[in-house]
N, C-alpha and C positions, 0 to 999 in steps of 0.2 A: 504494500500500500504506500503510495506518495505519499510526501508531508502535504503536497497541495487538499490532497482527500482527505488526509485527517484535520487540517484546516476548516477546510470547508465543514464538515461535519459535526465539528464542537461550533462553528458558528449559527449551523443551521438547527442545530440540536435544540437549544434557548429560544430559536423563531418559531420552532414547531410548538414548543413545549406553549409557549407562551398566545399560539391564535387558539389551542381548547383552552375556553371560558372556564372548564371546572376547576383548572388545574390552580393548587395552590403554593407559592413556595414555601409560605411560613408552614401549612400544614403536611407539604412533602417532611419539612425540616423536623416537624414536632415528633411527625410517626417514624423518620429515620432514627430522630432518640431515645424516643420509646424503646423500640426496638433492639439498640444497641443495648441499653439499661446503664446498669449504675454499677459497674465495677471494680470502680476506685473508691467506694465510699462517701464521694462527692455530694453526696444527700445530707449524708452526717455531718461532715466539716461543715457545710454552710448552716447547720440549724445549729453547730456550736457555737458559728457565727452571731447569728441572732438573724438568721436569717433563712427559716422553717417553710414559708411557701412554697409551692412547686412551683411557681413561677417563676423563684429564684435560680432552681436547679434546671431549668428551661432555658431563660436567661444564660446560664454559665456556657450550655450544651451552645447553644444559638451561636454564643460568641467566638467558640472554641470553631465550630464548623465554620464560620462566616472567617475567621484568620485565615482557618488552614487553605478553604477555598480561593483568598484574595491572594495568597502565597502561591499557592498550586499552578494558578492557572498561566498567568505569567511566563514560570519557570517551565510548564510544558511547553507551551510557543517558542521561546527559546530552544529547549534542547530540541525539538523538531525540527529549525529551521538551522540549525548546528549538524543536522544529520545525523544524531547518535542512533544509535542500534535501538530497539526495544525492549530489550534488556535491563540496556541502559537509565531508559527514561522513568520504565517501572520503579528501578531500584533509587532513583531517585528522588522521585517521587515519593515511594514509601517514607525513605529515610526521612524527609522533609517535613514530613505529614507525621512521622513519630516524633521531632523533634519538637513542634508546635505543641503539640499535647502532652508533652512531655513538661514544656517549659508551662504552660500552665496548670498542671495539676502542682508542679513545683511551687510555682507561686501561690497556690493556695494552700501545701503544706507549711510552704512559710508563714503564713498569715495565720494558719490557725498556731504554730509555734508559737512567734511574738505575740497572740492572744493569750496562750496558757502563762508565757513569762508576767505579764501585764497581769493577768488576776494573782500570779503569785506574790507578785510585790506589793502591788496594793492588800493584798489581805492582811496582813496587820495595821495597820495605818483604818482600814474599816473597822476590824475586830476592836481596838481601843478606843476609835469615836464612839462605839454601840457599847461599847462596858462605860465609858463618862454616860452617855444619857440614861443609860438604866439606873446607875447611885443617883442623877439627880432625880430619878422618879418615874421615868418615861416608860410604857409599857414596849414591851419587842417590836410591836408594828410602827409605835410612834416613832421611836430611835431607826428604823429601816428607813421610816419616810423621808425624816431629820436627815439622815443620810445622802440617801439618792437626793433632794433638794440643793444640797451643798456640795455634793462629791462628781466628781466625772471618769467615766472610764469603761472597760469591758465588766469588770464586777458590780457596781456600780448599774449599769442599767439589767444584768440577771439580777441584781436586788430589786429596782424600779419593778422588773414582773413580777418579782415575789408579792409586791405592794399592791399589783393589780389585781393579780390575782386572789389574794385575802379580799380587797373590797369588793370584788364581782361574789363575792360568797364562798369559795372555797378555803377550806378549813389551813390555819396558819403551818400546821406542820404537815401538812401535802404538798403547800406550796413549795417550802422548803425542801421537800425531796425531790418536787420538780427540780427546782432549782438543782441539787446533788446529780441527778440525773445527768443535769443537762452539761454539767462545768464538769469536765477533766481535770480534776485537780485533787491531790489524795487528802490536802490539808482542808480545801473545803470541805470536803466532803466529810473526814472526820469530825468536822466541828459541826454540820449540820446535822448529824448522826445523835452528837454529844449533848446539839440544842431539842431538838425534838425526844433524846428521851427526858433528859431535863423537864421538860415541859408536860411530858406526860406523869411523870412521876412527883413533879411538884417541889424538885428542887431547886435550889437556888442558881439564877442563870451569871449573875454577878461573878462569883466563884468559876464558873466554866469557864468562862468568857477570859478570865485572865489566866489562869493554865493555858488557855489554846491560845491567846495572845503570847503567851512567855514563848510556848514551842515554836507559833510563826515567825517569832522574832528571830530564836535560835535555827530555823531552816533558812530563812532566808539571810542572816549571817554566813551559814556554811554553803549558799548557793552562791555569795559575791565571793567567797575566798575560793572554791572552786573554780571559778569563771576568772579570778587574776591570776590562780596559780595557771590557768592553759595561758593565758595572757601574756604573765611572764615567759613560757616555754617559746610560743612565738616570738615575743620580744631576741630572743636570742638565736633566732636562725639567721636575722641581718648583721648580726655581731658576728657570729660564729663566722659564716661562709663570704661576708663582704669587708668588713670592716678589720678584723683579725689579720684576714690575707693581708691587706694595702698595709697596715702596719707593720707585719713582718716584713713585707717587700720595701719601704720604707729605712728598717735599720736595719736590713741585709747589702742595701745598695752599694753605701762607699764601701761594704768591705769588697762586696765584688766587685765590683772599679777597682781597688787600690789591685785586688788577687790579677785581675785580666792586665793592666798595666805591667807587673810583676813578671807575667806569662809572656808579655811582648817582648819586654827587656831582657 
């Protein structure tokens, strides 16, 4: 087959598609997702996000297709009009198309990462505003509300639903396992564990509250000296392998001048 025919035929392809009136592209695009499904978990990261819709995981799918396609098509017209083999063009194709969706589910394991770090840090800093408002009096929902009003952040708005969901009528400590459910995080999670039995059993939440604030404090102490100790180890491959060298070459020189001088003479 010429490049001229296969030219012609992805241009005619889109004319045909597009004189039947039924035909849709958003709803080709929706049922080709469907179809593929969700085999990256892609469903999950975005409702840890805070972003539970289907419409969101539609949205991702839509965009991921709509790249790969603005990428693809291009790069086929070129390799065709380059002459390459078939082979060729498949294989390239492929690769380009894995690379695209590759880079974005990447991006979105990033994003859900820097989420989980971000509720770890903020959780003490939450945990000790909500132990002040409790000694001053305030019951658990008033202190959440106290909260989310003043505070900002990924924590911070899974607390805002907790608050919604208490006033639409569901009972405080469902909410809070929503919330456990929802956040990837072993310290919330224990402490929401710690607060709903607390509550069930009519213990005092004051006293929890500051154990599980002392622990967050001490986890995420040993998560910054973790994170400097790799910091430091990096810090020292530009020493080691750049810096090292030129210095040693540095007061190794005049002796080798004065030695090769030596060797002339």
């Amino acid at each position: 087959m010429s490049t001229t025919t296969v030219v012609t035929i992805l241009f005619l392809t889109p004319a045909l598609i597009l004189i039947n009136e039924d035909f849709s592209w958003e709803k080709f695009a929706l049922t080709t997702v469907h179809k593929v499904g969700d085999r990256t978990s892609v469903k999950n990261k975005l409702i840890e996000l805070g972003h539970p819709d289907q419409t969101h995981y539609e949205s991702f799918r839509l965009k991921q297709l709509l790249v790969t396609s603005l990428i693809l098509f291009p790069l086929l017209l070129i390799l065709l009009f380059q002459g390459h083999s078939l082979a060729f063009i498949v294989a390239c194709l492929i690769g380009v198309a894995a690379l695209v969706l590759f880079y974005f589910e990447k991006s979105l394991s990033n994003q859900i990462t820097e989420h989980r770090i971000s509720i770890d840090s903020d959780f003490p800093s939450v945990i000790e505003m909500m132990t002040l408002a409790l000694s001053a009096g305030e019951t658990p929902l008033s202190s959440l509300e106290r909260i989310t009003k003043r505070g900002s952040g990924p924590l911070v708005s899974e607390l805002r639903i907790v608050v919604v969901e208490v006033k639409s009528g569901l009972p405080f400590q469902h909410a809070l396992d929503h919330m456990g459910r929802r956040v990837q995080s072993v310290s919330v999670r224990r402490f929401i564990d710690a607060v709903v039995i607390a509550i069930s059993r009519g213990a005092p939440l004051i006293e929890v509250l500051h154990s599980h604030a002392r622990e967050a404090q001490n986890f995420q102490r040993n998560r910054i000296l973790s994170a400097a100790g790799k910091s430091e180890i990096s810090m020292m491959i530009p020493v080691v392998f750049l810096i090292l060298p030129i210095s040693i070459l540095f007061a190794l020189w005049p002796s080798l001048s004065n030695l090769n001088l030596f060797a002339q003479g």
